[in-house]
N, C-alpha and C positions, 0 to 999 in steps of 0.2 A: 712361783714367780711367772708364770703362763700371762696373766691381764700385765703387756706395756703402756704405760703411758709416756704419752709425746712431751712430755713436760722437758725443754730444755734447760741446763743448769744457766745461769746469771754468767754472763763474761766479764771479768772483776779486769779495774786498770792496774798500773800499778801502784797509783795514789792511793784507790780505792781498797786495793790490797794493805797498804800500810798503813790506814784509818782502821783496818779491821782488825788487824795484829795489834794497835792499844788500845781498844777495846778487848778484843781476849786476852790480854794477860794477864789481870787479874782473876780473870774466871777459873773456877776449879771445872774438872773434865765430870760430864753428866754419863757419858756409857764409856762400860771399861767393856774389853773384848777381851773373853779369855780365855778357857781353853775350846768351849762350844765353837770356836773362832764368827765367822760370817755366818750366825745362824737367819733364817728369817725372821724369828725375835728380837734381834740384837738389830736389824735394818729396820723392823716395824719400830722400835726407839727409838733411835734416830731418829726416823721420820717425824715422830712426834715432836719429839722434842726442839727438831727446828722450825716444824709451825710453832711451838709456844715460845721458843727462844731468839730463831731467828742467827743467831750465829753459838754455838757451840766449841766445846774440846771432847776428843773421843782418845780416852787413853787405850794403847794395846798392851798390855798385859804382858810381863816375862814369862808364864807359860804357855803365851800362844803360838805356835810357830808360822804365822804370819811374816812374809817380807810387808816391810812398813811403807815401803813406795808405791807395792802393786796395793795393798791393800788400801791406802790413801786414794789411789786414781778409782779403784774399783768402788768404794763411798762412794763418792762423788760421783760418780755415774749412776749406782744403785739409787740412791738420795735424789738424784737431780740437782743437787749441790754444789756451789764455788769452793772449790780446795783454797783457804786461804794461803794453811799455810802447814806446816810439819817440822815439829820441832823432835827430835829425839822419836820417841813412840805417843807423841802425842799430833793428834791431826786435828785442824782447827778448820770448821767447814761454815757457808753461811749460804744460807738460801731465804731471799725473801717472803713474805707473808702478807701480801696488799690487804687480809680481811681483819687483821691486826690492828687494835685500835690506833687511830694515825698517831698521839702522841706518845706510844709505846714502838713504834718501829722504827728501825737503825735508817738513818736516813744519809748515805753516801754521797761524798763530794762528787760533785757534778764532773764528766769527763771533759779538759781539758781541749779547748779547740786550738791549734797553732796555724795559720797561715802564712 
């Protein structure tokens, strides 16, 4: 993990956060962590799979001994990834994809101006 990239994660609202939790609830989880815990494997999928996906579930495994908190925050930084959300051992991330064909990307209610 030597090459960083500046890539910032997306700062989600809170609307924006609860547009994204109904859309993953019906998703089933694309990487399970298991006992390999945080390998670079297990981050290079991820990766992938939120270019292809765009918002994901990454189940942790009852063999892993992973805390679920630090391991959620630490995704999400590794990824450059919006923590949506974390249910049980399940972490729900979403990072957009502008090269994504426009009518295949998640497209988030606009932030909210108040005056």
């Amino acid at each position: 993990m030597s090459e960083k990239k500046t890539q910032a994660a997306p700062t989600l609202t809170t609307r924006q956060k609860q547009f994204l939790k109904g859309l993953a609830h019906p998703l089933n989880p694309l990487v399970q962590i298991g006992k390999d815990e945080l390998s670079l494997g297990v981050i290079e999928t991820i990766k992938t799979e939120l270019t292809r996906h765009e918002l994901i579930k990454v189940k942790i495994g009852s063999n892993c001994g992973l805390d679920k908190n630090e391991t959620s925050v630490t995704l999400s930084e590794l990824t450059a990834s919006a923590l949506v959300q974390l249910i049980g051992k399940t972490i729900v991330l979403y990072k957009p994809n502008p090269k994504r064909a426009k009518d295949k990307r998640i497209l988030l209610p606009k932030a909210s101006v108040t005056m």
